[in-house]
C-alpha positions as CSV (number, residue, x, y, z in Angstrom):
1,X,0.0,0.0,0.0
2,X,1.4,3.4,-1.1
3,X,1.6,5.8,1.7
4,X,-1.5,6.5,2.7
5,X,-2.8,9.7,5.1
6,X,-5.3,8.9,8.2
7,X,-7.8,10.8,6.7
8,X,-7.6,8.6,3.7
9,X,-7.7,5.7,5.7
10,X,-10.4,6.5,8.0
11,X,-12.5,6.9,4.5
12,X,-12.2,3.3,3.9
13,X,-14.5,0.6,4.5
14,X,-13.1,-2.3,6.0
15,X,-14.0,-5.9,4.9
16,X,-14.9,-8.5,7.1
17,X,-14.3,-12.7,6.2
18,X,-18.0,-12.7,5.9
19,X,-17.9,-10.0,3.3
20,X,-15.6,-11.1,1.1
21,X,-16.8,-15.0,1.5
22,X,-20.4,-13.6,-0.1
23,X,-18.7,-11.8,-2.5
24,X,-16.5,-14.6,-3.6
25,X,-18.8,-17.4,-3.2
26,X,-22.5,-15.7,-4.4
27,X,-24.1,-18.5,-2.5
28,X,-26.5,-15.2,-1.0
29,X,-27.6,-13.3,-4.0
30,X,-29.1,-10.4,-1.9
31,X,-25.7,-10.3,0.1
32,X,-23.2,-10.8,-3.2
33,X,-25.4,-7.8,-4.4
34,X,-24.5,-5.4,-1.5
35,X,-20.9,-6.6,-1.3
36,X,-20.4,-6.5,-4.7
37,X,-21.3,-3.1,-4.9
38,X,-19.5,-2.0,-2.5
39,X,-15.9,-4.1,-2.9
40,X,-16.5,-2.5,-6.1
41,X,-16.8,0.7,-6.1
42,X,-15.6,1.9,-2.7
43,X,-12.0,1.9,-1.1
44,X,-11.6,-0.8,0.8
45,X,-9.2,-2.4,3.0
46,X,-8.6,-5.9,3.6
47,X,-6.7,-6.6,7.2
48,X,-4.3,-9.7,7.1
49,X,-6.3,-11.3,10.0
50,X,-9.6,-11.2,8.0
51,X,-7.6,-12.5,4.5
52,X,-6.4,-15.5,6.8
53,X,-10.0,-16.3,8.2
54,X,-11.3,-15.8,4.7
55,X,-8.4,-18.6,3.5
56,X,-9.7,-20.8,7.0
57,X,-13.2,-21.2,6.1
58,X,-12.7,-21.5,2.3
59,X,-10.3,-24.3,3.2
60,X,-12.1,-26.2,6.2
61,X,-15.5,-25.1,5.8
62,X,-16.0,-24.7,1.5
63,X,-13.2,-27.5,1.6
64,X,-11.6,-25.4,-1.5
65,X,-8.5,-26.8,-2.7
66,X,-5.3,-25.1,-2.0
67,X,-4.8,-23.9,-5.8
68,X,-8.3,-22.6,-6.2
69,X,-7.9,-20.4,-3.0
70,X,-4.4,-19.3,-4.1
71,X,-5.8,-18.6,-7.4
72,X,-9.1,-16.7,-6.3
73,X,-7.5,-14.7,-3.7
74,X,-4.6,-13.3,-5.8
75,X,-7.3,-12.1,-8.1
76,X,-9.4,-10.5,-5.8
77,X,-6.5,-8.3,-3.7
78,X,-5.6,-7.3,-7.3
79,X,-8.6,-5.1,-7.5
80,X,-7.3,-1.7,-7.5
81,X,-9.9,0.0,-5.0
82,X,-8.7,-2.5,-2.5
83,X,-5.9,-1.8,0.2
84,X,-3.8,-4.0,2.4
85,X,-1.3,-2.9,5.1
86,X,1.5,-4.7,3.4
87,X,2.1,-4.3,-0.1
88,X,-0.2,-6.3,-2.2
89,X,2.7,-8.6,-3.7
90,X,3.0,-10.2,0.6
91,X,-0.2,-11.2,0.3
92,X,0.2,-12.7,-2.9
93,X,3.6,-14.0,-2.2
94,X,1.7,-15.9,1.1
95,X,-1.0,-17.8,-0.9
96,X,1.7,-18.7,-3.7
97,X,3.6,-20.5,-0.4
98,X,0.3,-21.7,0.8
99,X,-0.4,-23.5,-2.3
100,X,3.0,-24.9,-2.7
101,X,3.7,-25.6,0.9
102,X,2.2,-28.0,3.7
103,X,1.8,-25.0,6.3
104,X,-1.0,-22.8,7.3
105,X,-1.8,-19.8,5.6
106,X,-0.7,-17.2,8.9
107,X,2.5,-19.3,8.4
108,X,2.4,-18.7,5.1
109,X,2.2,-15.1,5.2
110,X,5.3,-14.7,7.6
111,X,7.2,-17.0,5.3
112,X,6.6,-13.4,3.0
113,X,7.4,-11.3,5.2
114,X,11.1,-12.8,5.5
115,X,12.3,-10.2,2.7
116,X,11.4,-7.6,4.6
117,X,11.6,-9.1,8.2
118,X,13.4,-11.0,10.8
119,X,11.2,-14.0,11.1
120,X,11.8,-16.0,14.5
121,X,9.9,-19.7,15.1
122,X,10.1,-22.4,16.4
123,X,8.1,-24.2,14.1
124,X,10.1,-26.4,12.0
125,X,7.7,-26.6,8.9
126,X,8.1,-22.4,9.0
127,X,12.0,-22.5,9.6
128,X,11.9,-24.3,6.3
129,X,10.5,-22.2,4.5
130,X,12.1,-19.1,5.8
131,X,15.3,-20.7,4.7
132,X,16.8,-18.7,2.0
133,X,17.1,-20.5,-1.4
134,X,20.5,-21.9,-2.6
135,X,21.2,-20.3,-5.6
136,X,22.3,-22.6,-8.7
């Protein structure tokens, strides 16, 4: 997210899971309707909490395959009304791990952050991936 002024902020709606899951899913016409129109037209910003309950219940609830969430997700933070606190590309950068990697999508998205970060765990599937690759 370019920098962006507390006014401009405070003019944004914030999305929650809910939200975006009607919007995503349109299993609620009346509901896809008013989110639709909204995610569409107004600012918006999409917190990394809500983007990783979003990725939860399409998972364990929608039991969406790991690509198809990947895939749908990347397209719908591309929108260009929509903000996130990191730069877009994190976010993006986390669901690509998530769809490649056997960790959780919270892991997933501090697994991006290690380009920017100092990531500390002691989970060993997230140590893995925060190892840096070995170039050829």
């Amino acid at each position: 997210m370019a920098e962006t002024s507390d006014k401009e902020i405070s003019a944004m709606i914030v999305l929650d899971a809910n939200y975006i899951l009607r919007f995503l899913l349109n299993d609620n016409e009346k509901m896809f309707l008013e989110a639709k129109n909204v995610i569409i037209q107004e600012n918006c910003l999409i917190l990394n909490e809500v983007m990783a309950e979003v990725v939860y219940v399409l998972s364990g609830v929608y039991e969406m395959p790991k690509d198809l969430i990947s895939k749908t997700l990347s397209q719908f933070i591309k929108l260009e009304n929509l903000s996130t606190h990191e730069p877009k590309m994190v976010l993006i950068d986390a669901l690509k791990y998530y769809q490649s990697k056997n960790i959780d999508f919270v892991d997933c998205y501090l697994c991006a952050l290690k380009e920017k970060y100092t990531v500390k765990s002691f989970d060993k599937k997230l140590k893995k991936c925060l190892k840096p690759k070995k170039r050829s």
